[in-house]
C-alpha positions in Angstrom: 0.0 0.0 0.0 1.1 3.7 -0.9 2.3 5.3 2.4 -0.4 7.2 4.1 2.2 10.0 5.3 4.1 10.8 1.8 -0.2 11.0 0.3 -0.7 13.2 3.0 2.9 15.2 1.8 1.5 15.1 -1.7 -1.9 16.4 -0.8 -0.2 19.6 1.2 2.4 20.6 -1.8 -0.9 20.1 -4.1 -2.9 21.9 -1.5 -0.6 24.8 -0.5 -1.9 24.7 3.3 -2.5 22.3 6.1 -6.0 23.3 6.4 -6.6 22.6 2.7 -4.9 19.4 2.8 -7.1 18.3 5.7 -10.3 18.9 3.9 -9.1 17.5 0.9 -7.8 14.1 2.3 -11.1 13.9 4.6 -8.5 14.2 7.7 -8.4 16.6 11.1 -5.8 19.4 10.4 -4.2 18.2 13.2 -3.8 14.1 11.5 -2.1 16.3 8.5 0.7 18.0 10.8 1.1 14.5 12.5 1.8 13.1 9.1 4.5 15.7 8.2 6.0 15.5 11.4 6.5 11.8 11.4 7.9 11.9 7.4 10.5 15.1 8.9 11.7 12.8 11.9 12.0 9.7 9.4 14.4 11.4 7.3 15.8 14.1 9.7 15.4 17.0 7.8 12.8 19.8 7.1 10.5 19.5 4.2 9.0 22.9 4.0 9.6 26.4 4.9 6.5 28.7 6.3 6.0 31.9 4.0 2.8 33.6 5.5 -0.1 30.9 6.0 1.3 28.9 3.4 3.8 25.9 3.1 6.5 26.0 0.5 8.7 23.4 -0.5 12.4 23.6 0.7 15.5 21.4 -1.2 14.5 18.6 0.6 11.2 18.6 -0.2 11.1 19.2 -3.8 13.6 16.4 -3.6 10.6 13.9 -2.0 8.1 15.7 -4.0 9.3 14.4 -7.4 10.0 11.1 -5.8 6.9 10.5 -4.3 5.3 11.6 -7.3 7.4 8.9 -9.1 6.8 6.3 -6.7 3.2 6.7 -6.9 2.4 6.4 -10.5 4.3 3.3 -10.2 2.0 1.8 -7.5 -0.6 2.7 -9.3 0.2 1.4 -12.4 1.1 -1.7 -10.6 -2.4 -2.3 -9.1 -3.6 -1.8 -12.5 -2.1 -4.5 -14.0 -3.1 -6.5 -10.9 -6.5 -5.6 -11.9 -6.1 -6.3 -15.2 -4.2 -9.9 -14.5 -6.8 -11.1 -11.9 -10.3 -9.7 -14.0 -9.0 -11.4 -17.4 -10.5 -8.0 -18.8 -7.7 -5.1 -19.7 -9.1 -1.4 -18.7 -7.0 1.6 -19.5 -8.0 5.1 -18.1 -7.7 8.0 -20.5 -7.6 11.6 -19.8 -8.7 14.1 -22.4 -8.5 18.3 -22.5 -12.3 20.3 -23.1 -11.9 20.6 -26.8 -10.8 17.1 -27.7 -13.3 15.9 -24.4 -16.7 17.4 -25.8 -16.0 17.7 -29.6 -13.5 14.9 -30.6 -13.1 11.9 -28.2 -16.9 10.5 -28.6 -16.4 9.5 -32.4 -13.5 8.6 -31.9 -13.9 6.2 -29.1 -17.3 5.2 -31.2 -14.6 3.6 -33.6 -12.0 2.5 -30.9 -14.2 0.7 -29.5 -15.5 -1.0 -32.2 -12.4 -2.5 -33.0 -11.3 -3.1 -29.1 -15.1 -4.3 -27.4 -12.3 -6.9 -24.8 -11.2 -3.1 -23.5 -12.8 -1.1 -21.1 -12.3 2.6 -21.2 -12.4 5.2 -18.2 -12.4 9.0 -19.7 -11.2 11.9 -17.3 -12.1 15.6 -19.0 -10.1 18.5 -17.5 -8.5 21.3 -18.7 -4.5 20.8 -19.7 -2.9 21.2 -16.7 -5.1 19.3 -14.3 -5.0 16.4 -17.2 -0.8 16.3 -16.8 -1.2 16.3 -13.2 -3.5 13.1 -13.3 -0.6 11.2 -16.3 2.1 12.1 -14.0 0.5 10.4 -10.9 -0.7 7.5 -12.2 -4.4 8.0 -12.2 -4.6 7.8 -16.6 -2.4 5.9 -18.7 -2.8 8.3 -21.7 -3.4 11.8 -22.7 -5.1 13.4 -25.2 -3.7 16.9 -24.8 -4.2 20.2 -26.7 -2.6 22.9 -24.6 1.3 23.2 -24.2 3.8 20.5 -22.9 6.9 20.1 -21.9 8.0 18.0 -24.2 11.4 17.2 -22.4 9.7 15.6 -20.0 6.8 13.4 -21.8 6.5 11.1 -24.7 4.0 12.6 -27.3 2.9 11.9 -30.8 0.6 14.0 -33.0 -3.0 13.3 -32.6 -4.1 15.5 -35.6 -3.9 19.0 -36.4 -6.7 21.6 -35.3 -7.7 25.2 -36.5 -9.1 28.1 -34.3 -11.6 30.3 -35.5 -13.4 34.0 -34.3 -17.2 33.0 -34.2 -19.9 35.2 -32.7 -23.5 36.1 -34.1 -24.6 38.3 -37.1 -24.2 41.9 -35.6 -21.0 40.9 -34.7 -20.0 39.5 -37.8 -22.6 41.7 -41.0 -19.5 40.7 -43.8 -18.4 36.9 -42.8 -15.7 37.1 -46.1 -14.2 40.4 -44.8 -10.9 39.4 -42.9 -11.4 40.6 -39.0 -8.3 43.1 -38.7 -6.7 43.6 -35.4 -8.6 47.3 -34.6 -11.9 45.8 -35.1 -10.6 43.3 -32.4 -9.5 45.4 -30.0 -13.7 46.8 -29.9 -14.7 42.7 -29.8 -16.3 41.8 -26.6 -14.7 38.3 -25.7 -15.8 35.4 -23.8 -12.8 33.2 -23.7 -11.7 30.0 -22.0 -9.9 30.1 -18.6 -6.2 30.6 -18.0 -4.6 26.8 -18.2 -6.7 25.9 -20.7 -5.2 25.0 -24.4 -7.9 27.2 -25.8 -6.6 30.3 -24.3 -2.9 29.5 -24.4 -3.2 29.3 -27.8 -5.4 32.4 -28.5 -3.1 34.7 -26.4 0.2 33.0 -28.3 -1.3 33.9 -31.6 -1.8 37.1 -30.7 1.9 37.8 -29.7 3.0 36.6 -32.6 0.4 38.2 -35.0 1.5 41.5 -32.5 -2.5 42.0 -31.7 -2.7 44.0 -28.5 -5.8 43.5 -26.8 -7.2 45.8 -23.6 -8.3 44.2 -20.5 -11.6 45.1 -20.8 -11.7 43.2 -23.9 -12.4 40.1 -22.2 -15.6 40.6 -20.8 -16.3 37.1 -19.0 -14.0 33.7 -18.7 -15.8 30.5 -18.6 -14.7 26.9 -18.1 -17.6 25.2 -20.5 -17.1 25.5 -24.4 -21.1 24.6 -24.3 -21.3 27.8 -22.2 -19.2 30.0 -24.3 -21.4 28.9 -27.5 -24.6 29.9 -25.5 -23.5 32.7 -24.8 -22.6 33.8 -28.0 -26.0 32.8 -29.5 -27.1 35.1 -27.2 -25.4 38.2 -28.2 -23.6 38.7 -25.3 -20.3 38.3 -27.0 -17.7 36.8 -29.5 -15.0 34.1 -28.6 -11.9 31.9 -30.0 -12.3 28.0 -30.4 -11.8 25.2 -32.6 -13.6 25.0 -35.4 -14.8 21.4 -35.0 -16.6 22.9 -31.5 -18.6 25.5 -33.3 -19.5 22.9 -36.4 -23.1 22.5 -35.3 -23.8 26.0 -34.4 -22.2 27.0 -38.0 -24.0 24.7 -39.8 -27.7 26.4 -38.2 -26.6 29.9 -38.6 -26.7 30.7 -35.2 -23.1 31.7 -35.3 -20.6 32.7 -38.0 -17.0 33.1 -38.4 -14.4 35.5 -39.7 -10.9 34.8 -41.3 -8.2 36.2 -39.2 -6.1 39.2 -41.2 -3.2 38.0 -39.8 -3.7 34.4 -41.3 -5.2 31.2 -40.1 -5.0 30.2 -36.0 -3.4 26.9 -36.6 -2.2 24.1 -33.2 -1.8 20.6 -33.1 -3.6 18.0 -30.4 -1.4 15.2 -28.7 -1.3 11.6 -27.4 0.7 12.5 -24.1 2.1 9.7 -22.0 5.4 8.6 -19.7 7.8 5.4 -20.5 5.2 3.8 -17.6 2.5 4.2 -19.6 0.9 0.6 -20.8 2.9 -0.1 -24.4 -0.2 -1.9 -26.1 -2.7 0.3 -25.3 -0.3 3.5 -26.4 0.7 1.4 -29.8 -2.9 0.5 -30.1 -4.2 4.0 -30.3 -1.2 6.2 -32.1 -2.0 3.4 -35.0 -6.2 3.8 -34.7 -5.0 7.5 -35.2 -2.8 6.9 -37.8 -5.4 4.8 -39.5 -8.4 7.5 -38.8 -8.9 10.7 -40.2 -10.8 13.4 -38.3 -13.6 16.0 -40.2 -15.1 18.8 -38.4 -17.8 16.5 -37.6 -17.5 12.9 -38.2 -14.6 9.9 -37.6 -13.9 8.1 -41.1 -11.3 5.5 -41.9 -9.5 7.3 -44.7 -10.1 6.1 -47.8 -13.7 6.3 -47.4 
């Protein structure tokens, strides 16, 4: 079993605060400092130093941290294949980022799945950052990522490549063929994706390369849903940035439209993400469905067809 004191470590550095951890792990705040004290008096050595309220990792700790953080994606992946061995059945867990969650993944598993029915599938959606957290302790074997990597760090393959577009509705967008210039954009009211999502890391890229300087007040709301965004955009309320293969349906009703970018086409590519603990079938399995798949806007085709 995974030792109850270095969970209780993790759960603080994720946490920032005793009090935090505590809630998080279901534990008194006083279990929590137990727990820190006991893994301090193990190793004889300070883990954190106090800045204000909150706990910050010293030498020592960061030290443990990526150890512990090492140690447990290896327990879990052994209980996994525990699982796996004992239940005859092999179940993989795969996390996916918003975009590729809502918009991508269902077809895509549709035809998975109809080539793998012995496998069964667990699906985590979260935005990029939460998604690496969850690959790098264990709890998904594979991640379908679209927001920045480091790709020092990971294994990654191209999952397929992925355009952004401006949408919003007609009063925002009278002359759809008219390339959208970067004045009219500054006077664009935007609803946009929050910060540590692939969405808006790729938006606010594009627009320091392209040079577009945007005001503050430009971004009048941030919301976490791309459902949301597109509901609020039917309503008038704004504009917003997104893939195009999110905004396919409402495009294809006329509820919203798009406008080419005068600075050229918002272009990012989507990744299978995983470590060297990550289960080799399963990863070899699925960078070849991909190769062997094409993606449209809207449907999952072999190619060919």
């Amino acid at each position: 079993m995974f030792d109850y004191r270095v969970k209780t470590f993790l759960a603080v550095v994720e946490q920032g605060t005793l009090l935090k951890a505590s809630e998080a792990l279901g534990l008194t705040q006083s279990a929590v400092s137990q727990h820190i004290k006991a893994l301090e008096e193990h190793f004889e050595i300070p883990l954190f130093d106090h800045v204000g309220r909150r706990l910050v990792l010293n030498d020592a700790g960061k030290r443990l941290h990526q150890t512990a953080l090492q140690s447990e994606a290896l327990y879990n992946q052994l209980q996994r294949e525990f699982v796996r061995y004992l239940g005859g059945r092999k179940h993989y867990r795969l996390g996916a980022t918003l975009t590729i969650g809502e918009f991508i993944l269902p077809s895509y598993l549709g035809g998975y799945r109809a080539l793998h029915p012995e496998r069964e599938l667990t699906v985590r959606i979260e935005n990029t950052e939460s998604i690496l957290h969850l690959l790098d302790t264990g709890q998904i074997d594979l991640a379908l990522v679209e927001g920045p990597f480091d790709r020092t760090r990971y294994r990654h393959d191209l999952f397929l490549k992925d355009e952004m577009i401006f949408i919003g509705r007609e009063e925002y967008i009278p002359r759809p063929d008219e390339p959208l210039g970067r004045e009219e954009l500054t006077e664009m009211r935007l609803i946009l994706r929050e910060k540590g999502s692939g969405t808006r890391f790729y938006w606010e890229e594009y627009c320091r390369r392209k040079e577009i300087v945007l005001p503050p007040s430009s971004v009048i709301m941030e919301v976490g849903s791309l459902s949301a965004i597109k509901s609020l955009a039917e309503a008038g309320i704004g504009c917003s940035v997104m893939s195009r293969r999110a905004a396919a349906r409402e495009l294809a009703l006329g509820t919203l439209r798009t406008r080419p970018f005068e600075t050229g086409p918002l272009m990012r590519e989507l990744h299978f993400v995983y470590t060297k603990s990550s289960p080799r079938d399963f990863i070899e399995d699925s960078r070849g469905f991909a190769r062997d798949y094409s993606l449209t806007a809207t449907t999952f085709s072999p190619k060919g067809d």
